[in-house]
N, C-alpha and C positions, 0 to 999 in steps of 0.2 A: 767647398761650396760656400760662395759668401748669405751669410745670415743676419745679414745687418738690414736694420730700418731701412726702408723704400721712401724715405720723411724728408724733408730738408731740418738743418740742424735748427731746436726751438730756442740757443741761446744767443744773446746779444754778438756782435762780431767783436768789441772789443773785450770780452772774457774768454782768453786764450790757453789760460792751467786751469783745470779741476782737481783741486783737491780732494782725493773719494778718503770717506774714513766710514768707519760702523761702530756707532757708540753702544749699539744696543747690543740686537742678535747677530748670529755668524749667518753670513751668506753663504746658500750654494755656491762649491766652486766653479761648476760651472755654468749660473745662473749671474756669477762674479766675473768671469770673462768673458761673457755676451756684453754685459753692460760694457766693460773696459774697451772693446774693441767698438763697441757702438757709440762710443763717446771719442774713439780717436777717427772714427768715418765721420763725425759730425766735424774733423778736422780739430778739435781740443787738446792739447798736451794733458796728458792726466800723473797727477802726483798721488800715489796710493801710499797710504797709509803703512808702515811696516808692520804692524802686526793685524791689518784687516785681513789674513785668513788666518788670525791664531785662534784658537779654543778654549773656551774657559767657561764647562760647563753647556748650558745654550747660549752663552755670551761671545762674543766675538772676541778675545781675550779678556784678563782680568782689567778692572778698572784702573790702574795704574797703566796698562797699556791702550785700552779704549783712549782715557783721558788725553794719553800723551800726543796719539794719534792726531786728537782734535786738534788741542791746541799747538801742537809744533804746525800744524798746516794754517790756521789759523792767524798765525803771526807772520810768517812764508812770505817774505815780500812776492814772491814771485807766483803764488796759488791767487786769483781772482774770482772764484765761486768756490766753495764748500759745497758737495754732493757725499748725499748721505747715502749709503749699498744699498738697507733696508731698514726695516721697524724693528718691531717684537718687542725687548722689555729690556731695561738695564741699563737707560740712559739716567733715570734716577737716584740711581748709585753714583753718578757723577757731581751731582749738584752740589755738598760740600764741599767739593774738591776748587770747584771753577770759580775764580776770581770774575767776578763781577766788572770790576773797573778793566782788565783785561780784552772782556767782551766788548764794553762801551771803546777799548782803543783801536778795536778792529773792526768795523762793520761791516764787511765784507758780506757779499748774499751768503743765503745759507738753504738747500733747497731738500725737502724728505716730510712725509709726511707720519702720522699713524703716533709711533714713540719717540719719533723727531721733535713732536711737539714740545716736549721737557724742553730739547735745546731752545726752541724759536720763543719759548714761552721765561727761559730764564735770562734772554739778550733782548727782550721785549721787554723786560723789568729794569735792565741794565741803560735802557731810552733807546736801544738799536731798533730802529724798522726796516730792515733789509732783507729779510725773511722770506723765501715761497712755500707755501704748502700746498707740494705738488709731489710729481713722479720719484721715483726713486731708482737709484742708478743698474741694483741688480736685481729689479723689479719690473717695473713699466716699460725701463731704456730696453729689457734684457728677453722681452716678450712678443716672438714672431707672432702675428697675427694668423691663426689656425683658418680664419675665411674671410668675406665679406665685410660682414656684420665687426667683427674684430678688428679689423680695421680700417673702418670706420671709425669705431672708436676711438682706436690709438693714435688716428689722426687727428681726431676731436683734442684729445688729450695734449697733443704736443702741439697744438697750434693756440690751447687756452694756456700753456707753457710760454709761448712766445710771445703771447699778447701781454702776461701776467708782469712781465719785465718793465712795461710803462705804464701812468695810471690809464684806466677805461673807465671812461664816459655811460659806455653802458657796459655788464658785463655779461661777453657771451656765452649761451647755453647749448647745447647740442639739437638738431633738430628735432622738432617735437614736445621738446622739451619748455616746460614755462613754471614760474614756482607761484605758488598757490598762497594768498591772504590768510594768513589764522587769526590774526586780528594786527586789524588798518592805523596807519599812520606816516608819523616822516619822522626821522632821526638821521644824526650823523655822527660819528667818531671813529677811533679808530679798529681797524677790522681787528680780530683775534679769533683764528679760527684753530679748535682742538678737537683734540680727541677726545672723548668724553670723560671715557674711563682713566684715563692718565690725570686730565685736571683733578676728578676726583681724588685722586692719591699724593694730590699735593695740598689739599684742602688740610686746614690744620698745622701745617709747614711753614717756615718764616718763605716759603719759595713759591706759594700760590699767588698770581699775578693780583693785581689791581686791575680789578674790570669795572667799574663805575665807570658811565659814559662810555662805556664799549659798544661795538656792535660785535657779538659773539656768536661764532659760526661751530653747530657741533657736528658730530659724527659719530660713528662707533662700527663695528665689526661683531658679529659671533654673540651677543649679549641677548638674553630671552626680552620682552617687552616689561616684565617685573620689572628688572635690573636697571634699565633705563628710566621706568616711574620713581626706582627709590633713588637717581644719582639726581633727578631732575627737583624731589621731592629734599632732596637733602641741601642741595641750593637755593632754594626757595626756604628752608627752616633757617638756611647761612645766612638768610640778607641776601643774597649774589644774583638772583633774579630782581629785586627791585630795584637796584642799581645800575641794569644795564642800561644801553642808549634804543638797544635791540636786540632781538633774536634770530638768526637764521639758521633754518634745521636743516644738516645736509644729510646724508644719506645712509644709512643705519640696516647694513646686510648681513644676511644668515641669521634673521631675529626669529627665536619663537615666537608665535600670537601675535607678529607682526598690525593684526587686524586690528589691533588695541592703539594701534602708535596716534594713529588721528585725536582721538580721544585726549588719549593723556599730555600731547601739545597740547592740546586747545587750552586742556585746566591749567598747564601749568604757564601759559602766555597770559594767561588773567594775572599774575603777581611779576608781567614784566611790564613797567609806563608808557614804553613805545612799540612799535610796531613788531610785529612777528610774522614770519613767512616761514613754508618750508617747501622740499621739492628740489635743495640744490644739489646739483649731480656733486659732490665731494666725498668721497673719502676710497674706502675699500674696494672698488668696482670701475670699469673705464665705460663710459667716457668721463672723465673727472674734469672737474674744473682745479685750475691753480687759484689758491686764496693765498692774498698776497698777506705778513704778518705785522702790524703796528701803524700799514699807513691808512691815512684816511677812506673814510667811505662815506656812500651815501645810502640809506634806504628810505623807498616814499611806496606804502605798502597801502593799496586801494580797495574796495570791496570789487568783489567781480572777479578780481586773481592778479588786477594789473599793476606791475610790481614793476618799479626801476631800481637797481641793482648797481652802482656806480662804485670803484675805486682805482 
């Protein structure tokens, strides 16, 4: 019985190999060949990584095999997007390892979100803006939609995938959906959207980006409402909130005391100079938006809620 997306494919026509690699965690295997085969119905050559089902620990092999993974596809004259399996943790472990200049010779897209971020966030230091922070291959590609409502979603999701490919003028939200003023303005730079928790663990690191004049886009997964005040509160003691260009708060699931979250944006949007919004569907949860990494944006954040959203 085929299992594959009912979707039209969300990538460009002339990105014809996907490169899949997993720097991080090991993917189910059979959560790994849903994606593979859902990515050869979207008609893609896909080049798998040799050791993306070896084990090393909860890592997807040791980092001498993660690493090689990347970077042999990476250089591949013949690989035209990087897709990443999944998240979880142990892309960090890579960061000494990856030549820098390397990065800047290939910039090639690079698409996974969550733990992904290390990478988008160390070839975004490197000057590469090629970056999506969007679905991930033995994740989102690799998840029949159980009803309706699902997919719906996963439509949502694979069509802000294929918008995310060129810049947008405005950028689309799922119906219903609208993101909300926390304090009004206009700023422009360029996007940099993370995961909370991961930027935090770079904080202190020679590998924590330069966000001055950013427009900085968070998220997070699983963390109580405390945890989020003290990574927000620890940014703001960094300097790293009065430097931005902006702030946009994406979406932050399975929080304790969630009730708390409105609040503690608001306080800590007072120690950023331009505009703060939050409300945007990104991260852990579909319908997801793709946030593109390094290129330009715009945000022009109104009282009332009315917010254009451009990159």
């Amino acid at each position: 019985m085929d299992k594959t997306l009912p979707f039209p494919s969300p990538f460009p026509p002339d990105l014809r190999t996907a490169g899949l690699f997993a720097a991080s965690g090991r993917a189910e295997p059979e959560r790994l060949a849903a994606g593979i085969a859902q990515l050869k119905a979207w008609g893609l050559h896909v080049a798998a990584g040799p050791h993306l089902a070896a084990r090393h620990r909860t890592l997807a092999g040791t980092d001498a095999e993660r690493l090689t993974d990347f970077t042999d596809l990476l250089v591949n004259p013949h690989v035209d997007v990087l897709l990443a399996a999944r998240g979880g943790y142990g892309g960090a472990r890579l960061l000494d390892r990856l030549d820098p200049a390397l990065l800047a010779r290939y910039p090639k897209p690079l698409l996974g979100y969550s733990d992904v971020t290390i990478l988008h966030l160390a070839r975004f230091r490197a000057g590469v803006a090629s970056g999506l922070s969007g679905p991930l291959a033995a994740v989102e590609f690799a998840r029949p939609p159980a009803n309706d409502a699902e997919a719906d979603a996963l439509c949502f999701t694979l069509h802000s995938l294929h918008a995310a490919w060129l810049p947008q003028e405005h950028v689309g939200l799922p119906p219903g959906t609208r993101l909300e003023t926390v304090k009004p303005g206009h700023a422009a730079g360029p996007v940099v959207p993370v995961n909370l928790t991961v930027l935090m663990s770079l904080l202190g690191t020679p590998y924590f980006p330069e966000l001055a004049g950013t427009l900085l886009v968070i998220e997070d997964v699983n963390e109580p409402a405390y945890s989020i005040d003290r990574d927000l509160n620890h940014l703001r003691q960094a300097g790293i909130l009065q430097r931005l260009a902006g702030l946009i708060i994406g979406r932050f699931t399975n929080v304790d005391e969630p009730e708390w979250l409105p609040e503690i944006f608001a306080e800590f949007a007072e120690a950023v100079p331009g505009p703060v919004v939050s409300g945007l569907p990104y991260g852990h949860l579909l319908p997801m938006v793709t946030v593109p990494v390094g290129r330009e944006g715009l945000l022009d954040a109104m009282p009332g809620d009315r917010v254009r959203l451009a990159w």
